[in-house]
ChimeraX commands (.cxc) that place a marker at each C-alpha (Angstrom):
marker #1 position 11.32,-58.71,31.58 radius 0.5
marker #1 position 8.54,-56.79,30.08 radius 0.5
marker #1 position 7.89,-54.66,33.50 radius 0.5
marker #1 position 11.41,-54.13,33.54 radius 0.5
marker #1 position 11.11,-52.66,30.25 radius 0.5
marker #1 position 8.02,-51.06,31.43 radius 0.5
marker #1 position 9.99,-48.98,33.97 radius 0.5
marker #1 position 13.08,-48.64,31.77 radius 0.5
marker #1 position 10.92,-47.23,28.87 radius 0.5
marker #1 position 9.43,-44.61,31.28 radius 0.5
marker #1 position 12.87,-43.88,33.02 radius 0.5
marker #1 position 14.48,-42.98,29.62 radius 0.5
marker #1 position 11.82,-40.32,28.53 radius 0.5
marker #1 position 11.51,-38.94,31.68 radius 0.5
marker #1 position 11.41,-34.84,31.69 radius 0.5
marker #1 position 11.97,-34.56,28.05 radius 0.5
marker #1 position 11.28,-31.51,26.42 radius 0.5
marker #1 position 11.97,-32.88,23.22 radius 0.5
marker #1 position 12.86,-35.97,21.36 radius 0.5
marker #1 position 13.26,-36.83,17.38 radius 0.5
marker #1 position 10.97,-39.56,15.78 radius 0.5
marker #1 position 13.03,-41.56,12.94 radius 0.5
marker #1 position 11.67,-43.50,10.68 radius 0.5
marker #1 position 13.95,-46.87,9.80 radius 0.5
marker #1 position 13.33,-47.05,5.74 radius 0.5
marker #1 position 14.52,-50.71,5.75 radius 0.5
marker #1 position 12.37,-52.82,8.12 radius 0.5
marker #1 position 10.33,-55.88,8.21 radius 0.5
marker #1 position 6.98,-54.17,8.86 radius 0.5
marker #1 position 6.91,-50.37,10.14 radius 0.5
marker #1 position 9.70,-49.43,12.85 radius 0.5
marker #1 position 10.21,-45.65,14.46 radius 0.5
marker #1 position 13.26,-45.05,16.65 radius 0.5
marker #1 position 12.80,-42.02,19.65 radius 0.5
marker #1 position 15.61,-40.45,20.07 radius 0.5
marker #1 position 17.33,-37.51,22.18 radius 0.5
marker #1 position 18.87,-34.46,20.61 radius 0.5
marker #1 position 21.80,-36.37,20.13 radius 0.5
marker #1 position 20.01,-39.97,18.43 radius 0.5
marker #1 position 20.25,-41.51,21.27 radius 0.5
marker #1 position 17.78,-44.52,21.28 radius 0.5
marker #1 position 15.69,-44.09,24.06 radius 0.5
marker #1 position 12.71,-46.44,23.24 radius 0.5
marker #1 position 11.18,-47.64,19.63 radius 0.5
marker #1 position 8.06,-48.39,18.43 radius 0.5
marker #1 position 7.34,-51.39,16.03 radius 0.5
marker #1 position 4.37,-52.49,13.55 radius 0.5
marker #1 position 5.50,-56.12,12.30 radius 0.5
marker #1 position 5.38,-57.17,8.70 radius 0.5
marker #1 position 2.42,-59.46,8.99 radius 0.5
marker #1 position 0.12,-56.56,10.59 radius 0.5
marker #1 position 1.26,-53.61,8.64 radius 0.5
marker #1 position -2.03,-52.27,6.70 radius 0.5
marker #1 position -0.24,-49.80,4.87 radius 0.5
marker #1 position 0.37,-50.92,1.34 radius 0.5
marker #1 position 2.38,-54.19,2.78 radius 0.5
marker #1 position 1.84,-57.88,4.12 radius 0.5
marker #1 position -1.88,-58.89,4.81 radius 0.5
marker #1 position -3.07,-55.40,3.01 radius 0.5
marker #1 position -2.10,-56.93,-0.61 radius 0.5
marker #1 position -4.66,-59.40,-0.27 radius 0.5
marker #1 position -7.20,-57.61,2.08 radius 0.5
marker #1 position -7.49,-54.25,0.40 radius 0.5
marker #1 position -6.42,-51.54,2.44 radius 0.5
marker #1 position -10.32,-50.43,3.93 radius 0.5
marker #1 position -10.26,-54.06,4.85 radius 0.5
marker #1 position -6.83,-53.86,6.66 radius 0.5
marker #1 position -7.93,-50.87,8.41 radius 0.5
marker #1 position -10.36,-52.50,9.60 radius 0.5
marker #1 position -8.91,-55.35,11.29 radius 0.5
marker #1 position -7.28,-55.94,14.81 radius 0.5
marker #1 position -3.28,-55.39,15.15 radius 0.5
marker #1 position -0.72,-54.43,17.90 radius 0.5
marker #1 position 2.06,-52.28,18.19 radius 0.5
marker #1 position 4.85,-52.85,20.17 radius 0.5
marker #1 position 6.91,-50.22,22.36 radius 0.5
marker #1 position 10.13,-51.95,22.91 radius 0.5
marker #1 position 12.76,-50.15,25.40 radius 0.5
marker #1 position 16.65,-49.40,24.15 radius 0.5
marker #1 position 17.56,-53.22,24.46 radius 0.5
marker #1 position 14.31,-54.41,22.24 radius 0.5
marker #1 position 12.80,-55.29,24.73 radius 0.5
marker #1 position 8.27,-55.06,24.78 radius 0.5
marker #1 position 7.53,-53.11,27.43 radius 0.5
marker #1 position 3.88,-51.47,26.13 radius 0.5
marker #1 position 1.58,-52.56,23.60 radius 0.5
marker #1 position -0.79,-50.32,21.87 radius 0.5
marker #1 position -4.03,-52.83,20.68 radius 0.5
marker #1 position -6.17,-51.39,18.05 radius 0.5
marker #1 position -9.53,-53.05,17.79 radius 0.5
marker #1 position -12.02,-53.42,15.26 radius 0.5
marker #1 position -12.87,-50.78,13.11 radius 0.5
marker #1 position -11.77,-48.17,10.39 radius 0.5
marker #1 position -13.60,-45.17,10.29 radius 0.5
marker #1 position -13.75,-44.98,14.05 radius 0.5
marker #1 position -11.07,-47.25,16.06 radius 0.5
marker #1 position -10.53,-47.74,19.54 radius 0.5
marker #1 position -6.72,-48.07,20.89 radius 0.5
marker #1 position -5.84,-49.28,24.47 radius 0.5
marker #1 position -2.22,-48.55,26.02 radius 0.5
marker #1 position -1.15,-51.87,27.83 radius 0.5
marker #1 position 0.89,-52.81,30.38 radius 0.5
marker #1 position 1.42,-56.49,28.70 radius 0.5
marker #1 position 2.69,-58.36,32.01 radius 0.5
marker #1 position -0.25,-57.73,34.01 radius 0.5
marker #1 position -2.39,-56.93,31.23 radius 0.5
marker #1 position -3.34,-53.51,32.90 radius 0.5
marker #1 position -4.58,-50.64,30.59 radius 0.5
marker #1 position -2.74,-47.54,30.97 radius 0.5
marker #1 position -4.20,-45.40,28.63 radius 0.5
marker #1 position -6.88,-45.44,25.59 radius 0.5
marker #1 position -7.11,-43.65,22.54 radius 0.5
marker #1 position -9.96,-42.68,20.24 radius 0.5
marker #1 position -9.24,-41.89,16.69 radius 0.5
marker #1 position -11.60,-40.67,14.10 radius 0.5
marker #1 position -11.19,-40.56,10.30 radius 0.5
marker #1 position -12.94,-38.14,7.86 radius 0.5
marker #1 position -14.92,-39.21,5.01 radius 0.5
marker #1 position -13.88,-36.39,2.47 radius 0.5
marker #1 position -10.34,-35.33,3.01 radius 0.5
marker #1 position -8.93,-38.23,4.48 radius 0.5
marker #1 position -8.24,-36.00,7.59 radius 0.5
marker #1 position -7.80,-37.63,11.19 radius 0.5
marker #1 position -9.38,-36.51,14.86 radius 0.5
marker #1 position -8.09,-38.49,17.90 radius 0.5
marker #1 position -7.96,-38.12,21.61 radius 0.5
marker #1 position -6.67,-39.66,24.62 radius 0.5
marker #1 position -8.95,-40.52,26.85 radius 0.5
marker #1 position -9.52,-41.54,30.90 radius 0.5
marker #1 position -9.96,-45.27,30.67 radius 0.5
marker #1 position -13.04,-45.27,33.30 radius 0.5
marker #1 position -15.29,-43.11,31.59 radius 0.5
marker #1 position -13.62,-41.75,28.22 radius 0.5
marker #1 position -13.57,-38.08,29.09 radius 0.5
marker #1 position -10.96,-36.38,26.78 radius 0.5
marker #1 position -6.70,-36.09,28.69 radius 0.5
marker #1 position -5.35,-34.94,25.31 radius 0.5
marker #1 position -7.00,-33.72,21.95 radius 0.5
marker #1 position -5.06,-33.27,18.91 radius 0.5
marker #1 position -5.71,-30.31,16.88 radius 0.5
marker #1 position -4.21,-29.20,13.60 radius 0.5
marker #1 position -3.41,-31.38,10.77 radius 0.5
marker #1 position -1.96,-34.52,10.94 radius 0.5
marker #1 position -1.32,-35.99,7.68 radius 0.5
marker #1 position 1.08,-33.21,7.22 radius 0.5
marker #1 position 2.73,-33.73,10.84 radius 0.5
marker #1 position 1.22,-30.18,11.76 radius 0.5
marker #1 position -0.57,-30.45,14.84 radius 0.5
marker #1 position -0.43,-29.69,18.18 radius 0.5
marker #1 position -1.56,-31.79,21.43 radius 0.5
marker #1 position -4.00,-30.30,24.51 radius 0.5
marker #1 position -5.36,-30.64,27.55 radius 0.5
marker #1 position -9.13,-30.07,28.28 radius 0.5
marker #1 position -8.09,-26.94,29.21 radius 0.5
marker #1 position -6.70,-25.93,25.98 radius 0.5
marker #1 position -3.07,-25.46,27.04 radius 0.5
marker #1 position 0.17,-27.07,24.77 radius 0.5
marker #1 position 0.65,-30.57,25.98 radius 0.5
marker #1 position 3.25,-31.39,22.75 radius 0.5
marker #1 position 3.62,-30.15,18.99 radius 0.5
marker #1 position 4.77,-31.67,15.90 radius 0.5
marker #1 position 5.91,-29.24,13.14 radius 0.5
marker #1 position 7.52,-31.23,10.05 radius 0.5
marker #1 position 8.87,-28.49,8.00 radius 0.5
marker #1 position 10.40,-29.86,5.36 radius 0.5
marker #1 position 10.28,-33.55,4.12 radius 0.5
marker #1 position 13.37,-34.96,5.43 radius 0.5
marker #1 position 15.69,-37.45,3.82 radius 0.5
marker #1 position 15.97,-39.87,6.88 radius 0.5
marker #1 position 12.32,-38.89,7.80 radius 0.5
marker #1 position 13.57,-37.42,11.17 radius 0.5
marker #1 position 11.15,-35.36,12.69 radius 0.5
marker #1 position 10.59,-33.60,16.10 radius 0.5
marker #1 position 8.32,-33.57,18.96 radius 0.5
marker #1 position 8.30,-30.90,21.17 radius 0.5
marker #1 position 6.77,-31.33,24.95 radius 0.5
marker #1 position 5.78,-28.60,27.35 radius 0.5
marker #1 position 4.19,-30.58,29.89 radius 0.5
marker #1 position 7.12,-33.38,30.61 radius 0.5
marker #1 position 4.06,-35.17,32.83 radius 0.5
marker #1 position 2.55,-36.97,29.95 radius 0.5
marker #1 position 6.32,-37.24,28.22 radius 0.5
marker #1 position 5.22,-40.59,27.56 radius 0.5
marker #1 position 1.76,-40.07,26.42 radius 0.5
marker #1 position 2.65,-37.92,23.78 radius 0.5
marker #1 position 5.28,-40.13,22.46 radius 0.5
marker #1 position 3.31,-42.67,22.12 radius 0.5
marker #1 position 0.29,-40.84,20.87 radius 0.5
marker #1 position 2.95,-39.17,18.01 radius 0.5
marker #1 position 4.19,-42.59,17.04 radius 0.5
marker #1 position 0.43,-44.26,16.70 radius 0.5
marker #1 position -0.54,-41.34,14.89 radius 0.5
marker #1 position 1.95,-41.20,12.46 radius 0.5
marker #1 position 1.37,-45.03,11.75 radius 0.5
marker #1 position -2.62,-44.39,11.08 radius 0.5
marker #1 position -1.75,-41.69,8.64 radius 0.5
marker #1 position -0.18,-43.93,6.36 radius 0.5
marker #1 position -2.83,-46.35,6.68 radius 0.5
marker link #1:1,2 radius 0.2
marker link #1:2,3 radius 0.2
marker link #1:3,4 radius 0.2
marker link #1:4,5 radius 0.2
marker link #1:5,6 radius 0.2
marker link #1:6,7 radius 0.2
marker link #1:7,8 radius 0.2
marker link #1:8,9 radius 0.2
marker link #1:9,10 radius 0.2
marker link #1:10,11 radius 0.2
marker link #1:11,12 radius 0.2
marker link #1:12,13 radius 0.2
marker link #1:13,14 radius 0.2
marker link #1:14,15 radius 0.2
marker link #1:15,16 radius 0.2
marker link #1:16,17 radius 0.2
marker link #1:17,18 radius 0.2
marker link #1:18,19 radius 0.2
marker link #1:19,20 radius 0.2
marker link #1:20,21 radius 0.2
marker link #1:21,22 radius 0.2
marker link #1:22,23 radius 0.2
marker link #1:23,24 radius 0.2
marker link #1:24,25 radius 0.2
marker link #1:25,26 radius 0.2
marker link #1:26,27 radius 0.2
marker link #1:27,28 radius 0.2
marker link #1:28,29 radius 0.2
marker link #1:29,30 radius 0.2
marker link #1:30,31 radius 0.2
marker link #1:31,32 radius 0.2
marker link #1:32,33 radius 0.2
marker link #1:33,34 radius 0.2
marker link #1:34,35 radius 0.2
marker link #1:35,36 radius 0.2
marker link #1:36,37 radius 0.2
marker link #1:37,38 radius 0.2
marker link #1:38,39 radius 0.2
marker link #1:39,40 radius 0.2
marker link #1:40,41 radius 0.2
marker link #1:41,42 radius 0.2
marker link #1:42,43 radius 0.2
marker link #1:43,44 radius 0.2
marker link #1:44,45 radius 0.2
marker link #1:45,46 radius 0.2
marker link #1:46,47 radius 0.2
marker link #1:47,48 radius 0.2
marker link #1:48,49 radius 0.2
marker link #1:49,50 radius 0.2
marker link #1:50,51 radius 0.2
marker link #1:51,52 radius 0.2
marker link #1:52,53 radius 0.2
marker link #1:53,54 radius 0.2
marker link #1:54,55 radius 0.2
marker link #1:55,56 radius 0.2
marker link #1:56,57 radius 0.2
marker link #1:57,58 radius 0.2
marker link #1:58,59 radius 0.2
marker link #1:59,60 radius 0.2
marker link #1:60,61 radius 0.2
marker link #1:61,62 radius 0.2
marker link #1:62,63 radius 0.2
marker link #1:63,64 radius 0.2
marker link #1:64,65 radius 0.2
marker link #1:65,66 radius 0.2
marker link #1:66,67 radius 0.2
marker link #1:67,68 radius 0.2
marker link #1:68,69 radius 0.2
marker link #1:69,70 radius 0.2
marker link #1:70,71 radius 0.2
marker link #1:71,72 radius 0.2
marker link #1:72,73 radius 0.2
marker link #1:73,74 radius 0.2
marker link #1:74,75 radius 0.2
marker link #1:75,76 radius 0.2
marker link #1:76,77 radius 0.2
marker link #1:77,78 radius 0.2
marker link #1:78,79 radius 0.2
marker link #1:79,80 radius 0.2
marker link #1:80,81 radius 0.2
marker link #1:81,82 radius 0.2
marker link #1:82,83 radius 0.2
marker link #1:83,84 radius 0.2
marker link #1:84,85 radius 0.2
marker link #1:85,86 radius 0.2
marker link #1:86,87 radius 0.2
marker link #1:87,88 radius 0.2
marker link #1:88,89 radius 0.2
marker link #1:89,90 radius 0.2
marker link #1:90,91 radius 0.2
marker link #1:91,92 radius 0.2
marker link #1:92,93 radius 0.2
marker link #1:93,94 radius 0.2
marker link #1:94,95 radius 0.2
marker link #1:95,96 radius 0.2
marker link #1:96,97 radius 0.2
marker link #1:97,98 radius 0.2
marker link #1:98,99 radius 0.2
marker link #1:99,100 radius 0.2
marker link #1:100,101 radius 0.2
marker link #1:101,102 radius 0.2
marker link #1:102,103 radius 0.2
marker link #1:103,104 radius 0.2
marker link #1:104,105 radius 0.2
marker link #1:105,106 radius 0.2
marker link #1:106,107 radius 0.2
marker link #1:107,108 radius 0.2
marker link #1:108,109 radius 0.2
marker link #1:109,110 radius 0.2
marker link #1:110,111 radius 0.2
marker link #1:111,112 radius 0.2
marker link #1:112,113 radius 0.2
marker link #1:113,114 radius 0.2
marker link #1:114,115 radius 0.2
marker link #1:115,116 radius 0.2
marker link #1:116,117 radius 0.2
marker link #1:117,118 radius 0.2
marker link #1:118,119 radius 0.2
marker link #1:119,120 radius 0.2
marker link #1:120,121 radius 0.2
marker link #1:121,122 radius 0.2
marker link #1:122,123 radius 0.2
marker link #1:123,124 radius 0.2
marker link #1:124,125 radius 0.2
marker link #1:125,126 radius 0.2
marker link #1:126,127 radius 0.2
marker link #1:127,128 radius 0.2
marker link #1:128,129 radius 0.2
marker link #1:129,130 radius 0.2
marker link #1:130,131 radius 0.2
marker link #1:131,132 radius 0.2
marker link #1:132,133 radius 0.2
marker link #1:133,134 radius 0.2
marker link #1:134,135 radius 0.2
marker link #1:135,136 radius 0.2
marker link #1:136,137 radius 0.2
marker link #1:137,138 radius 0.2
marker link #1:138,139 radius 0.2
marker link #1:139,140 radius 0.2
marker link #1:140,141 radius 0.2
marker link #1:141,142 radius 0.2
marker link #1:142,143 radius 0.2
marker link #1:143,144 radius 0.2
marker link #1:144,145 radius 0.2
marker link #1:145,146 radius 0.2
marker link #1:146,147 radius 0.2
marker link #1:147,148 radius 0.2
marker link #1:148,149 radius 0.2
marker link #1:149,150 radius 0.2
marker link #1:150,151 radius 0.2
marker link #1:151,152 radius 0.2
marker link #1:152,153 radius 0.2
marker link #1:153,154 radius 0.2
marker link #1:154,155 radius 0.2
marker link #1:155,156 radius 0.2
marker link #1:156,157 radius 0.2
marker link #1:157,158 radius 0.2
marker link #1:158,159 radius 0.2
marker link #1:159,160 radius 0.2
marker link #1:160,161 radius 0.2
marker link #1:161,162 radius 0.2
marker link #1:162,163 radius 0.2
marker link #1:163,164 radius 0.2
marker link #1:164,165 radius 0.2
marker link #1:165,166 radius 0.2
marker link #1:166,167 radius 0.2
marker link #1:167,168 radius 0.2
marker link #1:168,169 radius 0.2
marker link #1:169,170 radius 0.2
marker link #1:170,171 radius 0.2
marker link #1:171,172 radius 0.2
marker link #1:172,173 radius 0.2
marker link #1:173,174 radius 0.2
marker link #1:174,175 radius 0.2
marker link #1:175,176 radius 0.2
marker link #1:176,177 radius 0.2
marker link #1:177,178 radius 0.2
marker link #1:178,179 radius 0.2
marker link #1:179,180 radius 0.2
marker link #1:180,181 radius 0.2
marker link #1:181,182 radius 0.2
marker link #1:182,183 radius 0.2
marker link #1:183,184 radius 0.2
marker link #1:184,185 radius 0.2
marker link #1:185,186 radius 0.2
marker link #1:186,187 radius 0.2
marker link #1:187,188 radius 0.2
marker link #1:188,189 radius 0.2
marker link #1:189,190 radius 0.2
marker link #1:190,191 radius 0.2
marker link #1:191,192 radius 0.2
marker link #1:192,193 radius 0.2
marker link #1:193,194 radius 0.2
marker link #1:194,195 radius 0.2
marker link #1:195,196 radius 0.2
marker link #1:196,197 radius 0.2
marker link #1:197,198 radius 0.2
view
């Protein structure tokens, strides 16, 4: 089932220009729903209970430098909940590695770097080519405040996310220009926006 949900993951954000990232306030761990204009569920992305470093679970006892620290997975689960990616974060807090993974054949499809600042709790990360690490997609801007934009090494607008406002339902929008790494950016948005609360 899991390349099924693979395919029907990457079938359902196919040539999107834009989809809506909602948050899901009641939830046994952290849980985003992507959506089309219209909420449509078109995949979600899912940090269980037990792994959640962000003020919950193992990060009462651990500290939360401690839970940063440690190793945890999220899941990308297609419309019917089913795991069709998994994002692994390895050890480390102030630098982590991510890899993208295809968990039925165990093939990386992607890797991210991300990078944390020492003074104003700021965040660098990029997606990188799995053979050799050379930068796909750098985020600039600021994302603790979901104000940032994604490029490519050649400086043009892969995505943007520009949070406004602080919304009720904590809905908020990512734009795409390049529908080619639709899925990239997606997931990149949703992993970011789980590290920031970290």
């Amino acid at each position: 089932m899991t390349q099924q949900a693979y395919e029907a993951i990457l079938k359902a954000v196919e040539n999107r220009n834009e989809v809506l990232m909602k948050k899901k306030i009641i939830a046994l761990g952290k849980h985003y729903n992507v959506m089309d204009k219209d909420e449509n569920i078109l995949c979600s992305v899912h940090l269980s209970l037990w792994q959640n470093m962000g003020g919950e679970g193992m990060s009462r006892y651990v500290g939360k430098w401690a839970g940063r620290a440690m190793k945890y997975t999220y899941l990308i689960k297609d419309a019917q909940e089913n795991i069709g990616i998994e994002v692994r974060k390895y050890n480390g807090s102030w630098k982590t590695a991510f890899e993208v993974v295809e968990p039925d054949s165990n093939v990386v499809v992607g890797k991210i770097w991300l990078k944390r600042s020492f003074l104003i709790g700021g965040i660098k990360a990029r997606w990188v080519n799995k053979e050799n690490d050379n930068p796909l997609i750098t985020v600039k801007g600021n994302v603790m405040k979901r104000k940032y934009r994604m490029l490519s090494p050649d400086g043009k607008e892969i995505a943007k996310v520009r949070h406004k406002i602080v919304a009720i339902r904590d809905v908020w929008k990512l734009e795409i220009n390049d529908t080619s790494k639709d899925l990239e950016a997606i997931i990149f948005a949703a992993v970011l926006d789980f590290e920031k609360e970290m």
